[in-house]
N, CA, C and O atoms as CSV, one atom per row, in Angstrom:
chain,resi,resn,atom,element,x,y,z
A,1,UNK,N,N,20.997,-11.644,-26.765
A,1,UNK,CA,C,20.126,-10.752,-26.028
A,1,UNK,C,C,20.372,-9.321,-26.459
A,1,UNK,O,O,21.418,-8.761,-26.787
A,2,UNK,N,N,19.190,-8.904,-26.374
A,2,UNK,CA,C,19.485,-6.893,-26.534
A,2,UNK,C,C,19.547,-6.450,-24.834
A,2,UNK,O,O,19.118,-7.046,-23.847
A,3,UNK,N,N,20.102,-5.454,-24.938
A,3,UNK,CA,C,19.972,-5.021,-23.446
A,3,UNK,C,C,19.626,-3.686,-24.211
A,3,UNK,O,O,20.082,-3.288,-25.283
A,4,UNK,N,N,18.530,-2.993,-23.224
A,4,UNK,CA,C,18.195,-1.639,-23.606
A,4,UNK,C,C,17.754,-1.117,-21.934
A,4,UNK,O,O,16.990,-1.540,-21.067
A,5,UNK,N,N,18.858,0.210,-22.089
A,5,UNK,CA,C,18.802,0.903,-20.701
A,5,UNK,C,C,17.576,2.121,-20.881
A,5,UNK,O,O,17.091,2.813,-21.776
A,6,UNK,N,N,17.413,1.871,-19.288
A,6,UNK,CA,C,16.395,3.477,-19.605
A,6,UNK,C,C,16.543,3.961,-18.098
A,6,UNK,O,O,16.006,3.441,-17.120
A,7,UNK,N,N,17.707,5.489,-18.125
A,7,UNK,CA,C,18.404,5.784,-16.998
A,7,UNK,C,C,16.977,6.482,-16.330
A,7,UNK,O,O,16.732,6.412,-15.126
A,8,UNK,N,N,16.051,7.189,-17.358
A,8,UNK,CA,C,15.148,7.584,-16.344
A,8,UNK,C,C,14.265,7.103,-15.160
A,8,UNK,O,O,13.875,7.577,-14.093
A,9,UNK,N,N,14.126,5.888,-15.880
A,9,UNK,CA,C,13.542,4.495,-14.898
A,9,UNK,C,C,14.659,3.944,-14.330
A,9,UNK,O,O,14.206,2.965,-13.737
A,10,UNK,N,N,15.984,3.976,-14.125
A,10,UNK,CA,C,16.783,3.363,-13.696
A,10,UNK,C,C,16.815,1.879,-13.615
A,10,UNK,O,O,17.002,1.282,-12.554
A,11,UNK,N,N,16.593,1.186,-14.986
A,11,UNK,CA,C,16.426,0.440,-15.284
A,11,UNK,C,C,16.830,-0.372,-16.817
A,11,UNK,O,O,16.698,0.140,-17.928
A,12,UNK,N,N,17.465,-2.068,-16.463
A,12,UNK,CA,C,17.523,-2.574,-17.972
A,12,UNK,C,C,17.335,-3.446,-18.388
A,12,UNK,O,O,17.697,-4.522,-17.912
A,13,UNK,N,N,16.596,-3.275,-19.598
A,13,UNK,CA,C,15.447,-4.405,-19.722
A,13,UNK,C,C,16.462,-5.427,-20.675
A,13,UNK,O,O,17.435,-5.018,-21.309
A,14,UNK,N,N,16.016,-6.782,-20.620
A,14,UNK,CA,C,16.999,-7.847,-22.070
A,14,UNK,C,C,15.842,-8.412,-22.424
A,14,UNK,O,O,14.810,-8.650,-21.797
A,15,UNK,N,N,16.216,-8.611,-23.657
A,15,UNK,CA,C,14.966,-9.213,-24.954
A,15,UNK,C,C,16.254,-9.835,-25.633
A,15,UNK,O,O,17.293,-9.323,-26.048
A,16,UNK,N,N,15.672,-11.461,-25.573
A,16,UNK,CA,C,15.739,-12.202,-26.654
A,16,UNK,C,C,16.010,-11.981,-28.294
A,16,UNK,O,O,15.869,-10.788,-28.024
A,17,UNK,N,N,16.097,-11.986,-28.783
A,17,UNK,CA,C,16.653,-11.371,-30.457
A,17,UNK,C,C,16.922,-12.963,-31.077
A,17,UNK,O,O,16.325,-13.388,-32.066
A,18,UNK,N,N,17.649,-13.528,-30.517
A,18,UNK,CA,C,18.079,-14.946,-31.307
A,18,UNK,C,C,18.548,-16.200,-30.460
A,18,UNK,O,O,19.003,-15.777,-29.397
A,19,UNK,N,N,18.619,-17.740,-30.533
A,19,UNK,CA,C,19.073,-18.024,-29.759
A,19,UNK,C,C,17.906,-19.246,-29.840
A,19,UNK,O,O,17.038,-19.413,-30.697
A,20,UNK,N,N,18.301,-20.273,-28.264
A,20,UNK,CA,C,17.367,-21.336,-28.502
A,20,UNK,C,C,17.302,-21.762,-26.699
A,20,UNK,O,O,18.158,-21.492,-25.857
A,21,UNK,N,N,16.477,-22.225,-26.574
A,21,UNK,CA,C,15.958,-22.478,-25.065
A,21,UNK,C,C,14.795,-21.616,-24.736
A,21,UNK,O,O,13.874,-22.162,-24.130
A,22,UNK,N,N,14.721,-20.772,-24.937
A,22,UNK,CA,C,13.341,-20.036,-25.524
A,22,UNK,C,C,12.783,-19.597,-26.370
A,22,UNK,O,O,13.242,-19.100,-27.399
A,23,UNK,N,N,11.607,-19.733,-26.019
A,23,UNK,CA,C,10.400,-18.669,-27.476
A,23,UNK,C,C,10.392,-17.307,-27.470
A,23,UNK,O,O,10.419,-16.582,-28.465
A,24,UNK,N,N,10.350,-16.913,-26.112
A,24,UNK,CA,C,10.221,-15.490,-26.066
A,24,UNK,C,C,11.306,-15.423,-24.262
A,24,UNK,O,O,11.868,-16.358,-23.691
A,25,UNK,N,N,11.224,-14.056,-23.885
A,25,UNK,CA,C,12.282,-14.230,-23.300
A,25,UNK,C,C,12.647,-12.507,-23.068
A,25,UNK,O,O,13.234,-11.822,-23.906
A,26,UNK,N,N,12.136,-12.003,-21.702
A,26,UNK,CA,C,12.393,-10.511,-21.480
A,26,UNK,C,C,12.312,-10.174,-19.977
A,26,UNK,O,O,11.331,-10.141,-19.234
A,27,UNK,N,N,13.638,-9.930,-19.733
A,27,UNK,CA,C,13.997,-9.888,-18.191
A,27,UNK,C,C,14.196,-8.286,-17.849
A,27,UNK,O,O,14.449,-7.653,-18.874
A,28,UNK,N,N,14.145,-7.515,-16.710
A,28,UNK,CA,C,14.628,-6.564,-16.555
A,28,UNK,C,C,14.873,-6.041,-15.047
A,28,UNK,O,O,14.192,-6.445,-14.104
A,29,UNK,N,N,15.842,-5.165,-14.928
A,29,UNK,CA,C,16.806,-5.158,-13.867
A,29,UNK,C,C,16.098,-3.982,-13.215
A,29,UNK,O,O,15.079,-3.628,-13.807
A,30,UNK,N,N,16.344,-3.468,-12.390
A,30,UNK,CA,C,15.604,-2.491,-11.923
A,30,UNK,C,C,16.195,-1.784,-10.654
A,30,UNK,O,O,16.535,-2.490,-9.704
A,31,UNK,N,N,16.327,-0.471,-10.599
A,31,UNK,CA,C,17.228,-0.181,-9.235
A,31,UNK,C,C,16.243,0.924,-8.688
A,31,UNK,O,O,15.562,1.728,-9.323
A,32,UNK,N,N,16.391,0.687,-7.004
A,32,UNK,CA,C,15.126,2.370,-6.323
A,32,UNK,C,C,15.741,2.038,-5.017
A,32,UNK,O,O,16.077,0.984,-4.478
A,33,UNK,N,N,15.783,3.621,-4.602
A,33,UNK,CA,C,16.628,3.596,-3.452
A,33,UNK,C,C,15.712,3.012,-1.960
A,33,UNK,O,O,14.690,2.379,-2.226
A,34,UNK,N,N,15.924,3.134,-0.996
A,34,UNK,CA,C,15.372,2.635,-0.078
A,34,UNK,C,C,15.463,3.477,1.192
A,34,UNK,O,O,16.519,4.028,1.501
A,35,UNK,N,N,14.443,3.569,1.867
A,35,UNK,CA,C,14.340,5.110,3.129
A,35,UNK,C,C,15.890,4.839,3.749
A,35,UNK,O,O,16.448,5.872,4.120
A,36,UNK,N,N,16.423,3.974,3.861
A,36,UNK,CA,C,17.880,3.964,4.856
A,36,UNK,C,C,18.953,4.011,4.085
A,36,UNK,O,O,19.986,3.553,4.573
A,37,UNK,N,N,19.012,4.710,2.339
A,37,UNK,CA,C,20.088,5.310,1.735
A,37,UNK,C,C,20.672,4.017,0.863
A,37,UNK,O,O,21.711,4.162,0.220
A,38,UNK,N,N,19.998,2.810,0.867
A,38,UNK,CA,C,20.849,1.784,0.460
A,38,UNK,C,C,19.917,1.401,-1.174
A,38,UNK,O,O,18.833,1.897,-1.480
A,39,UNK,N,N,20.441,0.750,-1.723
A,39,UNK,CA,C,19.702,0.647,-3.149
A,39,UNK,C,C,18.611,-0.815,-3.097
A,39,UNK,O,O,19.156,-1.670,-2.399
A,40,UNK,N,N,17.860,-1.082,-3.399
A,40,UNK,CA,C,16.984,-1.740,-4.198
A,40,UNK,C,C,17.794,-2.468,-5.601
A,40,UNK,O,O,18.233,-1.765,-6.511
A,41,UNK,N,N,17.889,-3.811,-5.597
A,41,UNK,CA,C,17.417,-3.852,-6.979
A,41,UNK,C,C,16.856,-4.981,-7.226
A,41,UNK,O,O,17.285,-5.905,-6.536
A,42,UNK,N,N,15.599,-5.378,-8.376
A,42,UNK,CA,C,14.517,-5.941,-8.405
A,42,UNK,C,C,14.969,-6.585,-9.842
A,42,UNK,O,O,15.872,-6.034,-10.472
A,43,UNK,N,N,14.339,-7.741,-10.343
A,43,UNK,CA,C,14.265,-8.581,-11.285
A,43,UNK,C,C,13.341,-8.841,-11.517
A,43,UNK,O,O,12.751,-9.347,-10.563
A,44,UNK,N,N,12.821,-8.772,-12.341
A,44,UNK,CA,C,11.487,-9.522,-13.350
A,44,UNK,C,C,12.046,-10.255,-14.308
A,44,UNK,O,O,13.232,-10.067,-14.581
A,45,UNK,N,N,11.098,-11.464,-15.158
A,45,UNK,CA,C,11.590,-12.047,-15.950
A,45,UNK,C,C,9.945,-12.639,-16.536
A,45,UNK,O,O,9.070,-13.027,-15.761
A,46,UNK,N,N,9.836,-12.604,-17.654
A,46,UNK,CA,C,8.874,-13.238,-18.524
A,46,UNK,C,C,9.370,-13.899,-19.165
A,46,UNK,O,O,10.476,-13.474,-19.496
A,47,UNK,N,N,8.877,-15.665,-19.931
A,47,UNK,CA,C,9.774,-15.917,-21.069
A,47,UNK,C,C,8.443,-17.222,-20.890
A,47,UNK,O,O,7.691,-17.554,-19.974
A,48,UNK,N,N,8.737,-17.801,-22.672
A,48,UNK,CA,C,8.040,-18.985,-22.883
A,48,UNK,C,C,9.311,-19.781,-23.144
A,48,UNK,O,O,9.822,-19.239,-24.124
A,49,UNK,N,N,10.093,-20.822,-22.743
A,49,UNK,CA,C,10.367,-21.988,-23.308
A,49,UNK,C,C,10.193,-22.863,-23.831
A,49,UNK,O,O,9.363,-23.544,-23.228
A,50,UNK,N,N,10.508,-23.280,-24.660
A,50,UNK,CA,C,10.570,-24.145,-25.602
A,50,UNK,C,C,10.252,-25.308,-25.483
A,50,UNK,O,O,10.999,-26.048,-24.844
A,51,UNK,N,N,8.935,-25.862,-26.118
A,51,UNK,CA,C,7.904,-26.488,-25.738
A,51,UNK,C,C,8.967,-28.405,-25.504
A,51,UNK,O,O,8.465,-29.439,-25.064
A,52,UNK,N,N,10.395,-28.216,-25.974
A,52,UNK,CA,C,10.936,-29.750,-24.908
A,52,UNK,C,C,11.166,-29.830,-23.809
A,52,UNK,O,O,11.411,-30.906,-23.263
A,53,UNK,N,N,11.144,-28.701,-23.209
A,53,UNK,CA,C,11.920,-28.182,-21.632
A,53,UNK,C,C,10.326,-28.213,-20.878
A,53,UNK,O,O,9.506,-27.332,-21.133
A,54,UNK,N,N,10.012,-29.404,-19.881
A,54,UNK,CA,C,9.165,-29.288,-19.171
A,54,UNK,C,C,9.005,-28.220,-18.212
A,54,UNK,O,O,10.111,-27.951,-17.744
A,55,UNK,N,N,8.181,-27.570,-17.772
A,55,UNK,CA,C,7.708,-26.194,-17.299
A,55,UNK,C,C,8.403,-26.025,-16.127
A,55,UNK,O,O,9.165,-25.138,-15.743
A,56,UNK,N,N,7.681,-27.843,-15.235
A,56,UNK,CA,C,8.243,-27.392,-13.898
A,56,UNK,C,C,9.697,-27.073,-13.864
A,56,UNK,O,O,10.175,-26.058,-13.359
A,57,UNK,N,N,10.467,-28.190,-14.545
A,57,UNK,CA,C,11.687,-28.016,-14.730
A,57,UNK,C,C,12.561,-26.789,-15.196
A,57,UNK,O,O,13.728,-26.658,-14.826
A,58,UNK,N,N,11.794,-25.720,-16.202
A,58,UNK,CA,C,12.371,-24.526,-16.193
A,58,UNK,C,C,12.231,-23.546,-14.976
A,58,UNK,O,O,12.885,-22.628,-14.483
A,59,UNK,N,N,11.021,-24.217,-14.733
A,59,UNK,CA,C,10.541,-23.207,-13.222
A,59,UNK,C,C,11.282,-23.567,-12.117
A,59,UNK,O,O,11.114,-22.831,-11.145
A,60,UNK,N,N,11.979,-24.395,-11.992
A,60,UNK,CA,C,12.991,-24.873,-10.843
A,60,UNK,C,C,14.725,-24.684,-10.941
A,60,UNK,O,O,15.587,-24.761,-10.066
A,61,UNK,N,N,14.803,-24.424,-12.310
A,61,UNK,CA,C,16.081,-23.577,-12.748
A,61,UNK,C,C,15.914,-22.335,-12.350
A,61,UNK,O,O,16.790,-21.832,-11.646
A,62,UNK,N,N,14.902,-21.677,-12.672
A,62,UNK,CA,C,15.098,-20.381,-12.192
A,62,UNK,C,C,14.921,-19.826,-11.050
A,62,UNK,O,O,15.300,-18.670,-10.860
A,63,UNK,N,N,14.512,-20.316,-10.405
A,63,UNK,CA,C,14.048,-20.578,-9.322
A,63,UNK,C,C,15.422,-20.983,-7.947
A,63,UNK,O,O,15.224,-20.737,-6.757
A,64,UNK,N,N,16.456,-21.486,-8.369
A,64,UNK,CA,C,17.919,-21.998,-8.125
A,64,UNK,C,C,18.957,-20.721,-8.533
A,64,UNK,O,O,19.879,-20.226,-7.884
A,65,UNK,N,N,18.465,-20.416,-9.778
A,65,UNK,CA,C,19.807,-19.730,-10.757
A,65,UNK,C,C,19.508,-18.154,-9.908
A,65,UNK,O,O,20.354,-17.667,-9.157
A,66,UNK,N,N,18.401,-17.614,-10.140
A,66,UNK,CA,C,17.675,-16.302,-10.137
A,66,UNK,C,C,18.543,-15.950,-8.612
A,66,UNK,O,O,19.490,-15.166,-8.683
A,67,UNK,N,N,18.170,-16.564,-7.253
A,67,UNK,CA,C,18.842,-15.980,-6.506
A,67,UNK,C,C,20.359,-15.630,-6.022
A,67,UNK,O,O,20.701,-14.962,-5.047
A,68,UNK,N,N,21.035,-16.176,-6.840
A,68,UNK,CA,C,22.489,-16.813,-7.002
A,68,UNK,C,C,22.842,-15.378,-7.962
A,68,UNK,O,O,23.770,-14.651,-7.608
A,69,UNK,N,N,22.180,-15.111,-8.954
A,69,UNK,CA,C,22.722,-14.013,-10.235
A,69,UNK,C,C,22.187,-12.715,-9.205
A,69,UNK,O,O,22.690,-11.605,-9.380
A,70,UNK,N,N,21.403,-12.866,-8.397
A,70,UNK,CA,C,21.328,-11.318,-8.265
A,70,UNK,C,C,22.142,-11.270,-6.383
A,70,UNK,O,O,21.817,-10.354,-5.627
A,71,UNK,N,N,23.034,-12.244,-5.975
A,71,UNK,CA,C,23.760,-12.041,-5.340
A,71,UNK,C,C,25.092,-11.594,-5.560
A,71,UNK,O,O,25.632,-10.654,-4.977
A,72,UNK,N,N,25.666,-12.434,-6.567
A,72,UNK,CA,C,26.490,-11.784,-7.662
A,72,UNK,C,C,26.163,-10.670,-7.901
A,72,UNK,O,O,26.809,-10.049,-7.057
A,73,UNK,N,N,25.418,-9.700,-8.652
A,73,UNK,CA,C,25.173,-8.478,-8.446
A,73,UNK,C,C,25.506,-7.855,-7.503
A,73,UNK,O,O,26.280,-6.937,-7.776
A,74,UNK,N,N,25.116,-8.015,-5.970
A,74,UNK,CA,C,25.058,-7.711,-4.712
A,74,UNK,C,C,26.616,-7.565,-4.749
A,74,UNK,O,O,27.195,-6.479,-4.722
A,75,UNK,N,N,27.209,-8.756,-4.813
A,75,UNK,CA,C,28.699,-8.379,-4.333
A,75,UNK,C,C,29.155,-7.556,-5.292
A,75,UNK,O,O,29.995,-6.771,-4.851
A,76,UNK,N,N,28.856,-7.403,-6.760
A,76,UNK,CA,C,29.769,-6.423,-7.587
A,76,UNK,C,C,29.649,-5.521,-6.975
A,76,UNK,O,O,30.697,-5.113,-6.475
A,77,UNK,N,N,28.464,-4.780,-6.693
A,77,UNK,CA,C,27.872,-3.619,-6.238
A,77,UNK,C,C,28.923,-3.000,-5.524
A,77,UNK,O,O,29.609,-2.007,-5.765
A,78,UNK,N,N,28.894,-3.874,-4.517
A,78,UNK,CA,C,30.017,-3.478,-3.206
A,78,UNK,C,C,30.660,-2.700,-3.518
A,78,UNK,O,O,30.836,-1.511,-3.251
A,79,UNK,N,N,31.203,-3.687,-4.377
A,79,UNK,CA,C,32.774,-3.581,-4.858
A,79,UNK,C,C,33.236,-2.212,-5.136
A,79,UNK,O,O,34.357,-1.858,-4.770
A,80,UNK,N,N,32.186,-1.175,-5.959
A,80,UNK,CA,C,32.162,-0.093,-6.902
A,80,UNK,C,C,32.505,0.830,-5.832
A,80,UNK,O,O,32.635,2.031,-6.071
């Protein structure tokens, strides 16, 4: 993956570069504060997989994984 930051958007995007489980493949992180002082942060994700990996089935991985990685986040956060 590339990770490319962009502090003005407070935001970081990952692109695919090499690799296998997908065709294409571009997620990005995203942080905005919130009226009660606390942070936001948002996930997007686009990607084609790889036409052996049935759809629903990628769509139900992520779907499992996605809220789990950005709780993890949540607790690093804390931490800081």
């Amino acid at each position: 993956l590339e990770a490319v930051e962009s502090p003005d958007a407070r935001s970081v995007t990952l692109r695919r570069v090499s690799g296998h489980g997908f065709l294409e493949f571009e997620g990005q992180y995203s942080l905005s504060p919130r009226p009660d002082g606390s942070t936001y942060l948002g996930y997007s994700v686009e990607l084609v997989p790889c036409p052996i990996f049935p759809l629903p089935l990628v769509e139900q991985k992520i779907r499992k994984e996605v809220p789990k990685m950005l709780a993890a986040m949540s607790r690093y956060a804390r931490r800081l």
